[in-house]
The first five atom37 places (N, CA, C, CB, O) and aatype in JSON, in Angstrom:
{
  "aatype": [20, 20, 20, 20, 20, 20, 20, 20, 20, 20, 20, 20, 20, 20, 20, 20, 20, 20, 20, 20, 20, 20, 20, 20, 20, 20, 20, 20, 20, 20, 20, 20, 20, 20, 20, 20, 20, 20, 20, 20, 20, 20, 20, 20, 20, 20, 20, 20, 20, 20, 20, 20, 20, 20, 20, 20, 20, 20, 20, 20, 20, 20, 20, 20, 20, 20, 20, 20, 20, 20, 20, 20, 20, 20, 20, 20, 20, 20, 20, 20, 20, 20, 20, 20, 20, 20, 20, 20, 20, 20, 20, 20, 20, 20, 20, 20, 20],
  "atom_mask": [
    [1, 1, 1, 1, 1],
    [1, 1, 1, 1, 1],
    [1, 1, 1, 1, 1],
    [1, 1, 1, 1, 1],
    [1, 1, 1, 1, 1],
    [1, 1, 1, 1, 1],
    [1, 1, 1, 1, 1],
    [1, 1, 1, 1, 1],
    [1, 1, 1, 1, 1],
    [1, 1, 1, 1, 1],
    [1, 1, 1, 1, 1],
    [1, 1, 1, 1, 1],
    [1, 1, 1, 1, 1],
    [1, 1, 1, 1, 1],
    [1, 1, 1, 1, 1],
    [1, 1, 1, 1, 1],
    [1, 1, 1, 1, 1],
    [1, 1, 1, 1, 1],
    [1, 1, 1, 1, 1],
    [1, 1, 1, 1, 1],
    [1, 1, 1, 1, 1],
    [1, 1, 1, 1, 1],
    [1, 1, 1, 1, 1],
    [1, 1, 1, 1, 1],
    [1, 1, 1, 1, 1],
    [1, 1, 1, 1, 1],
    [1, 1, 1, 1, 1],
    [1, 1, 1, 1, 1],
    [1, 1, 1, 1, 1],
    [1, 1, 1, 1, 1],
    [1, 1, 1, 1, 1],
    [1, 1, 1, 1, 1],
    [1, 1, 1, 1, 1],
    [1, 1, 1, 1, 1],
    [1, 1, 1, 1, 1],
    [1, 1, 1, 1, 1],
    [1, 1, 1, 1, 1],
    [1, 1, 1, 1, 1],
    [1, 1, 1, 1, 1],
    [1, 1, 1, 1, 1],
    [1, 1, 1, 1, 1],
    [1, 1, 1, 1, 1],
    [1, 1, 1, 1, 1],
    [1, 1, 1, 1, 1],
    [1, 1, 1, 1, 1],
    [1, 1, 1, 1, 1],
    [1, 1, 1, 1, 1],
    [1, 1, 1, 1, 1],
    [1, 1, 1, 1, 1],
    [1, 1, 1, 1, 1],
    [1, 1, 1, 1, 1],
    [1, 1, 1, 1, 1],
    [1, 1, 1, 1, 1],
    [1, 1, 1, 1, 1],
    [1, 1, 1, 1, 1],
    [1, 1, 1, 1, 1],
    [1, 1, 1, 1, 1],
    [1, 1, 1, 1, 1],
    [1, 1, 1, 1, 1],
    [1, 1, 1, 1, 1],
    [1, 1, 1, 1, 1],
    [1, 1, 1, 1, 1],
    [1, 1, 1, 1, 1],
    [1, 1, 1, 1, 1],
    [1, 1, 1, 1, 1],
    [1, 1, 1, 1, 1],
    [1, 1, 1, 1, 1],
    [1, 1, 1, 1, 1],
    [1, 1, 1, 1, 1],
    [1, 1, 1, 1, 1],
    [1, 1, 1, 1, 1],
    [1, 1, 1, 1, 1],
    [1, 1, 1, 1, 1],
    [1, 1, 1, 1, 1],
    [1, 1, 1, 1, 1],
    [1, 1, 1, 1, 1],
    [1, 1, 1, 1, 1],
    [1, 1, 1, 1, 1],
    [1, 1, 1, 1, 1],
    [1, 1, 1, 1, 1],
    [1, 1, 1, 1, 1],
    [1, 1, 1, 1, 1],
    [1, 1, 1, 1, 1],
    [1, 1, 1, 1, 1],
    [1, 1, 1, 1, 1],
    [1, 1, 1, 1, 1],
    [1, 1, 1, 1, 1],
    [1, 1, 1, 1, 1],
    [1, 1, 1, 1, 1],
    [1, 1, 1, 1, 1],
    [1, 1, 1, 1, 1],
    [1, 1, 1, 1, 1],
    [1, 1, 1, 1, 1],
    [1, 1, 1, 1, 1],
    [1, 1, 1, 1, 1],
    [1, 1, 1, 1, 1],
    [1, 1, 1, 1, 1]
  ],
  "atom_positions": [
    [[108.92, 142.09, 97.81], [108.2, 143.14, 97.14], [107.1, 143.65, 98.05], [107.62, 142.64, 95.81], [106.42, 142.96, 98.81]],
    [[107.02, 145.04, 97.84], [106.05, 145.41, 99.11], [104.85, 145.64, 98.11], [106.54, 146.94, 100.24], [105.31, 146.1, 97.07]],
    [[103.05, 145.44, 98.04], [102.73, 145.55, 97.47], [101.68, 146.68, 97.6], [102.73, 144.62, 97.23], [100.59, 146.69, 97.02]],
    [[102.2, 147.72, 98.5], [101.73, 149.06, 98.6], [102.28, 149.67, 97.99], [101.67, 149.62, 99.57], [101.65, 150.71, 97.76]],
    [[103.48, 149.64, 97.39], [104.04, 150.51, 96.33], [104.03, 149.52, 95.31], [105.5, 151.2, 96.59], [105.19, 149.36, 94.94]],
    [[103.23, 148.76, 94.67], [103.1, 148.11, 93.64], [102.09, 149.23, 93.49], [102.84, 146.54, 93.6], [102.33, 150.33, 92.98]],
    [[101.0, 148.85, 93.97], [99.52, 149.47, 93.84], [99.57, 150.91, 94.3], [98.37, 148.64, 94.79], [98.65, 151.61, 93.88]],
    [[100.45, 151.47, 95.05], [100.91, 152.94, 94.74], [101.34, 153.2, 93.44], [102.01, 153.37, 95.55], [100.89, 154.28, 93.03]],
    [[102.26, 152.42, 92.4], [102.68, 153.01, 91.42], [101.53, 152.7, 89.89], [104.23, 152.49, 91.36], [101.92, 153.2, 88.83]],
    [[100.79, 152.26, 89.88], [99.89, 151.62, 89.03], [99.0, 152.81, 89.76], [99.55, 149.8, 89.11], [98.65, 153.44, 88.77]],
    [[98.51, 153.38, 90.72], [97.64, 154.56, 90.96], [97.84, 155.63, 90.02], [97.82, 155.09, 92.28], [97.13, 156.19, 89.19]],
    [[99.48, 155.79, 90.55], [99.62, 157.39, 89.89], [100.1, 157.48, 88.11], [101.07, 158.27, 90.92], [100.71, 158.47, 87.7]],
    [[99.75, 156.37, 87.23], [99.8, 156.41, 86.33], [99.54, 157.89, 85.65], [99.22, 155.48, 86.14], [98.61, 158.55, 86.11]],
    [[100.19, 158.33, 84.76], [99.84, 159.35, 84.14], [98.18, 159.25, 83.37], [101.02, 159.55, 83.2], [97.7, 158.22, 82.89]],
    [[97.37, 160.91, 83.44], [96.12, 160.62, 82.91], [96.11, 160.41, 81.36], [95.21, 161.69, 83.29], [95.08, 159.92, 80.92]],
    [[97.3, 160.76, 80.29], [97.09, 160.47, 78.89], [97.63, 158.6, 78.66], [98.15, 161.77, 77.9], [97.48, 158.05, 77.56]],
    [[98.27, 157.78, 79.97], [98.46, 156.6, 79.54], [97.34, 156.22, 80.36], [99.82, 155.95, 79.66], [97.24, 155.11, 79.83]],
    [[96.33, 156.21, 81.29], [95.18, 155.76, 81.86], [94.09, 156.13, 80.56], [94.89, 156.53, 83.42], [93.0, 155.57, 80.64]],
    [[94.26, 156.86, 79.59], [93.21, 156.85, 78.35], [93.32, 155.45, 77.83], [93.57, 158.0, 77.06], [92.58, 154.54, 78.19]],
    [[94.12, 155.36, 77.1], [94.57, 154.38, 76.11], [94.69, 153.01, 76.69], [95.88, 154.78, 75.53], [94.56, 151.99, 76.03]],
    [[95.02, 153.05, 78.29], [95.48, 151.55, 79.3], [93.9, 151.43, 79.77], [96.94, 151.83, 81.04], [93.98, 150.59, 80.68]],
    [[92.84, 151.7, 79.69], [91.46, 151.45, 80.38], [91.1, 150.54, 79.57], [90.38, 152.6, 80.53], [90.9, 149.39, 79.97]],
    [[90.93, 151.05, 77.77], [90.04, 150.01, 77.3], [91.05, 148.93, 76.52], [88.83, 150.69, 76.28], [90.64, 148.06, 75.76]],
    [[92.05, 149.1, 76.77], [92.75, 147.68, 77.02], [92.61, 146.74, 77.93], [93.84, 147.78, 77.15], [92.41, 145.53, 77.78]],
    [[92.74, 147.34, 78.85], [92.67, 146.03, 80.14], [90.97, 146.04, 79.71], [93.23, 146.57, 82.4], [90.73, 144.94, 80.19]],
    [[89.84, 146.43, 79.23], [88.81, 145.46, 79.45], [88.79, 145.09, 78.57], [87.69, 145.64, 79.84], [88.17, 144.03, 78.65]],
    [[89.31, 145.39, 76.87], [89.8, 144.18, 75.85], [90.37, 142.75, 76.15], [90.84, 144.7, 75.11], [90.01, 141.69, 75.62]],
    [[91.58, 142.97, 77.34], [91.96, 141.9, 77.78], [90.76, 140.63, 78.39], [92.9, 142.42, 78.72], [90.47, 139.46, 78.19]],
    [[90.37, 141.76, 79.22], [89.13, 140.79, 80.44], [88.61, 140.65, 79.53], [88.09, 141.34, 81.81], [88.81, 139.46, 79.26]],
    [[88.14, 140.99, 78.93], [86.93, 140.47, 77.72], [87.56, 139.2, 77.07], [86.6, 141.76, 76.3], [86.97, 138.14, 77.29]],
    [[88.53, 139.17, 76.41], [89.24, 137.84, 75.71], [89.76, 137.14, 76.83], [90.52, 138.13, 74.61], [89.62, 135.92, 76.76]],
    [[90.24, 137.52, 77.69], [90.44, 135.73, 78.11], [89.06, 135.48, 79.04], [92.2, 135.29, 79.31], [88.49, 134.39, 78.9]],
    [[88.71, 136.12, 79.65], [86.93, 135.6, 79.89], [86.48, 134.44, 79.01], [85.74, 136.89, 79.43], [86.26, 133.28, 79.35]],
    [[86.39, 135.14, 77.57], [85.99, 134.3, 76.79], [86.55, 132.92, 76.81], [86.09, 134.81, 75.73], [85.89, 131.89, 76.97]],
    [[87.93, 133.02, 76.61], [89.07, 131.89, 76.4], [88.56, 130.85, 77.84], [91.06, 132.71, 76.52], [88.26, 129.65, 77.83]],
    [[88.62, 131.86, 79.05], [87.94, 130.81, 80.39], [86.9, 130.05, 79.65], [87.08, 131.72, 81.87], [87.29, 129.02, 79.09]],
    [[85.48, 130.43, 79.54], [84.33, 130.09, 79.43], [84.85, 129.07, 78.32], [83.25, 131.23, 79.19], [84.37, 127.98, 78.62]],
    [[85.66, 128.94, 77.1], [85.6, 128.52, 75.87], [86.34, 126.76, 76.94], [86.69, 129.73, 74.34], [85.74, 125.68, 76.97]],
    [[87.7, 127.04, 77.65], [88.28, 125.98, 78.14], [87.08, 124.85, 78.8], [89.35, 126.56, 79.19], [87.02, 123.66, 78.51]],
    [[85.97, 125.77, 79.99], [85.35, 125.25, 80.46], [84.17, 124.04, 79.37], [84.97, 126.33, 81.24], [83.71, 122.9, 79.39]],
    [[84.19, 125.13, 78.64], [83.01, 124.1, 77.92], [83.54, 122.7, 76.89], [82.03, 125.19, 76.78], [82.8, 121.85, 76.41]],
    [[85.19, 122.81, 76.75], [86.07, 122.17, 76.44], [86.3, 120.86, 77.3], [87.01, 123.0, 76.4], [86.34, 119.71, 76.86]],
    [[86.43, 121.21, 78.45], [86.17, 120.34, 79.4], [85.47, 118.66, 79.72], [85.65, 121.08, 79.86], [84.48, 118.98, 80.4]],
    [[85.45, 117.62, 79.65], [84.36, 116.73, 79.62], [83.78, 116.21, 80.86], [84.71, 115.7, 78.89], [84.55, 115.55, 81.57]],
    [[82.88, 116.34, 81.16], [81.83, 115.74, 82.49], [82.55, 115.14, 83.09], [80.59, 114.81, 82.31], [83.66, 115.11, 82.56]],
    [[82.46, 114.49, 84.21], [82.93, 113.37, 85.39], [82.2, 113.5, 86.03], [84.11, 113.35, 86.15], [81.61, 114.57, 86.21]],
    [[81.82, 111.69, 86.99], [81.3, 111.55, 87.32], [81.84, 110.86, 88.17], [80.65, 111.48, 86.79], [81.1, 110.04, 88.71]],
    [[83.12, 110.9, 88.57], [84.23, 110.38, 89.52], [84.07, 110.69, 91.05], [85.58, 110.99, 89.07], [84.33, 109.75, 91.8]],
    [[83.79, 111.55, 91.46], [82.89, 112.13, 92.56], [82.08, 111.03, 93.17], [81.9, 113.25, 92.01], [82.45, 110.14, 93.93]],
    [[80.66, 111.33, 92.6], [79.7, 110.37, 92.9], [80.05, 108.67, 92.45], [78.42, 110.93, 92.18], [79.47, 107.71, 92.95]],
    [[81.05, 108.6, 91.45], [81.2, 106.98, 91.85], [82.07, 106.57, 92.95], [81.75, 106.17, 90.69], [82.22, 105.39, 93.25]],
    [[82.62, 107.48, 93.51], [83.83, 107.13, 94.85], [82.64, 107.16, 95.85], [85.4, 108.56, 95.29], [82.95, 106.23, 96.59]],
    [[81.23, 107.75, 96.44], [80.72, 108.27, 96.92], [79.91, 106.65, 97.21], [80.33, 109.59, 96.31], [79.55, 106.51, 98.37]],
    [[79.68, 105.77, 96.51], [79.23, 104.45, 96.11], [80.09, 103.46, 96.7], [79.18, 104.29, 94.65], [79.77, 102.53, 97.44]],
    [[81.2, 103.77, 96.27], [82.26, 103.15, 96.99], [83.05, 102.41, 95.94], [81.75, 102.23, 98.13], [83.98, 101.62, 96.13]],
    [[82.47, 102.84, 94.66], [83.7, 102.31, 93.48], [84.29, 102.7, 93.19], [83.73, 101.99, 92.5], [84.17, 103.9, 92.95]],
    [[85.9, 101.77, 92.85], [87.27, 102.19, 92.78], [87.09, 103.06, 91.28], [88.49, 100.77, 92.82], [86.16, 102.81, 90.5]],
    [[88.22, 104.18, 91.01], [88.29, 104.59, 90.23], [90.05, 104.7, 89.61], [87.47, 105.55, 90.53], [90.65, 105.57, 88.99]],
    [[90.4, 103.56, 90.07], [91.88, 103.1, 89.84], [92.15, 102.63, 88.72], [92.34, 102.16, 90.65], [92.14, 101.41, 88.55]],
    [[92.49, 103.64, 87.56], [92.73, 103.02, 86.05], [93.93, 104.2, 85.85], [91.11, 103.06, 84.71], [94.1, 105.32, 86.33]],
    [[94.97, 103.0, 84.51], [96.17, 104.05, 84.17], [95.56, 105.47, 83.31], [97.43, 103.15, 83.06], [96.52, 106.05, 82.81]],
    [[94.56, 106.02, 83.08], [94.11, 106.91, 82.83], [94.1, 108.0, 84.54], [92.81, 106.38, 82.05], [94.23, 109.22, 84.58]],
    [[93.96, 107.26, 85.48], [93.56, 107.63, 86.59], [94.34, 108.29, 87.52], [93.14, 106.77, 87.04], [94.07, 109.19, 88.31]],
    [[95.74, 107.43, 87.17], [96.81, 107.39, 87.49], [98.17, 108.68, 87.09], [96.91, 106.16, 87.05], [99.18, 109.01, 87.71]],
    [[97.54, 109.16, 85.74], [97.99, 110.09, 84.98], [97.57, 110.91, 85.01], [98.09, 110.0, 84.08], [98.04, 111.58, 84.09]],
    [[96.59, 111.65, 85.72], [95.67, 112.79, 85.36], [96.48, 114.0, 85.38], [94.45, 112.94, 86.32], [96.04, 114.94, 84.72]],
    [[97.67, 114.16, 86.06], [98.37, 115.62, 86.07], [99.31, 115.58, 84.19], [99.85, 115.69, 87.92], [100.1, 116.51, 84.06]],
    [[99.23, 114.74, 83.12], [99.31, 114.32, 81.85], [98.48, 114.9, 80.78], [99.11, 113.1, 81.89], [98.73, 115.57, 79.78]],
    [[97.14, 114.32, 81.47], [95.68, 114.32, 80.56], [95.27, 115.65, 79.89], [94.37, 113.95, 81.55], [95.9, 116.55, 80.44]],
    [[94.66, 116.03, 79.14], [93.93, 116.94, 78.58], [93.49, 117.22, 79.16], [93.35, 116.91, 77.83], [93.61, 118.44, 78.99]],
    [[92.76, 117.06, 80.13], [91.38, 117.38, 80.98], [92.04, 118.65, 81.83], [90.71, 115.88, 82.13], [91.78, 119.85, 81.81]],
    [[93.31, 117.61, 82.82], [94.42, 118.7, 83.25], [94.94, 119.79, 83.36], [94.97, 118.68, 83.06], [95.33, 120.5, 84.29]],
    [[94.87, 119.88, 81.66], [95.74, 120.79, 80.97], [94.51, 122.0, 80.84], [96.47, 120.09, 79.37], [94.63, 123.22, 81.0]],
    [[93.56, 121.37, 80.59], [92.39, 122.53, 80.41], [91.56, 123.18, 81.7], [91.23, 121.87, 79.48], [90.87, 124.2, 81.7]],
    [[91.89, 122.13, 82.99], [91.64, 122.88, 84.24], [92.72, 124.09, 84.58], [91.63, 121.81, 85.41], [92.51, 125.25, 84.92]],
    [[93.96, 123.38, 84.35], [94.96, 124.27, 84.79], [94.71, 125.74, 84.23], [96.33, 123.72, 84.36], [94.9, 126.79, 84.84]],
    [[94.2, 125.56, 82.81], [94.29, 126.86, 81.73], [93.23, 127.9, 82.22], [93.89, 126.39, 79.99], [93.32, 129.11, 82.37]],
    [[91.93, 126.79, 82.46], [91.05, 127.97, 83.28], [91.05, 128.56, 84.45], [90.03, 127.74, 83.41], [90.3, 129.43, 84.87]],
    [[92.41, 127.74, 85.21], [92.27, 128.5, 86.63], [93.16, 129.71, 86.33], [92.84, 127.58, 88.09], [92.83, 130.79, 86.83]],
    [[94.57, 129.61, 85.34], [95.37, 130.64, 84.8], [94.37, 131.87, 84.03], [96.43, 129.9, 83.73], [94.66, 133.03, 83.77]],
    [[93.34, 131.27, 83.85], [92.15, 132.38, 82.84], [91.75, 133.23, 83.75], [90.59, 131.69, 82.12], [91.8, 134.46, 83.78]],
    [[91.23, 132.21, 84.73], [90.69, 133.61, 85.66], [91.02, 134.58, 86.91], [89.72, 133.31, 86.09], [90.43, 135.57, 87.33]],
    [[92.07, 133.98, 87.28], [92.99, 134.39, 88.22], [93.47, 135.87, 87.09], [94.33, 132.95, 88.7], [93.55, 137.06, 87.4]],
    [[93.7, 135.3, 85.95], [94.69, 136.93, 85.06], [92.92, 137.6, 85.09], [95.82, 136.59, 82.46], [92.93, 138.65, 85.74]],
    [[91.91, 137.36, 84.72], [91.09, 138.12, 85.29], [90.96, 139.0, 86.17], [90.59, 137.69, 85.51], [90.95, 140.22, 86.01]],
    [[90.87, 138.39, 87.17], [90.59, 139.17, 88.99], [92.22, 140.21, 88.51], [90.87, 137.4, 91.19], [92.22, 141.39, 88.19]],
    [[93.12, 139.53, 88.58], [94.63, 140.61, 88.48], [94.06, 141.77, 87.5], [96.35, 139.7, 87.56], [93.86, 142.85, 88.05]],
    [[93.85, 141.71, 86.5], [92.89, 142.39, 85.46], [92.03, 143.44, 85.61], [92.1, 141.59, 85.03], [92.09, 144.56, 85.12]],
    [[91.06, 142.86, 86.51], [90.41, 144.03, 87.07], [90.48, 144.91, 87.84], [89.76, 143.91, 87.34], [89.99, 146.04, 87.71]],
    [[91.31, 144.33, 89.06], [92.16, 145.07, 90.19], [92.65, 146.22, 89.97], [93.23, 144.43, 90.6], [92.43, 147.28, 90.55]],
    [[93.83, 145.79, 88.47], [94.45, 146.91, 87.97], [93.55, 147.99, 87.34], [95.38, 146.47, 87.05], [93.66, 149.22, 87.4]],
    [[92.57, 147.17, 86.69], [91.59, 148.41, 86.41], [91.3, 149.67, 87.04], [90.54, 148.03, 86.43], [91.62, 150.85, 86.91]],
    [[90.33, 148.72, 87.99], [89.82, 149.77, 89.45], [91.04, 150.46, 89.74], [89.27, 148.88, 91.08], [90.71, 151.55, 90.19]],
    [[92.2, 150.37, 89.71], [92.98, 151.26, 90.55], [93.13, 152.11, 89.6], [94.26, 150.8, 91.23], [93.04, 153.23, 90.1]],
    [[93.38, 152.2, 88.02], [93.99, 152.92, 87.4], [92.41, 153.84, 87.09], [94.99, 152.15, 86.24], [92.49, 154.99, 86.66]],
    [[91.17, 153.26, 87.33], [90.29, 153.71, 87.04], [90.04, 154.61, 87.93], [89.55, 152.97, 86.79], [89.42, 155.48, 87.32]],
    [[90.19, 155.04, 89.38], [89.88, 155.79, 90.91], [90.85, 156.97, 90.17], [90.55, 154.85, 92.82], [91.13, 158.01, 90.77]]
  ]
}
């Protein structure tokens, strides 16, 4: 895929579907923003860092599983949150020029 004619064709959008497609895409950014920020605070502390940093093991079957865990699941979700962000806005700005 060449992605000069991606972003060539998302330019020349027509001006009556760039009405209606603007304050959607910042409806979008706006909700999953939120949904980011909501995962993050979902999230629970660690302190796994600074205890390896000490030099204590952090070798437990919790430890062992982490691509399993909740924690995981809610990093993964916020990096998917904000990555569709940045894509999000991109498209904006272009459909917005």
């Amino acid at each position: 895929m060449n992605i000069g004619y991606i972003l060539g064709a998302i330019a020349n959008v027509p001006y009556e579907v760039s009405q209606w497609l603007e304050p959607l895409l910042m409806i979008l950014m706006v909700v999953v923003g939120v949904l980011g920020v909501v995962f993050i605070l979902m999230q629970k502390g660690t302190n796994d860092n600074i205890g390896s940093l000490a030099g204590s093991e952090t070798d437990t079957y919790a430890g062992k599983n982490k691509s399993r865990s909740r924690e995981s699941v809610l990093k993964k979700l916020t990096v998917v949150c904000f990555v569709l962000i940045m894509v999000l806005a991109v498209v904006f700005f272009i459909i917005k020029r």
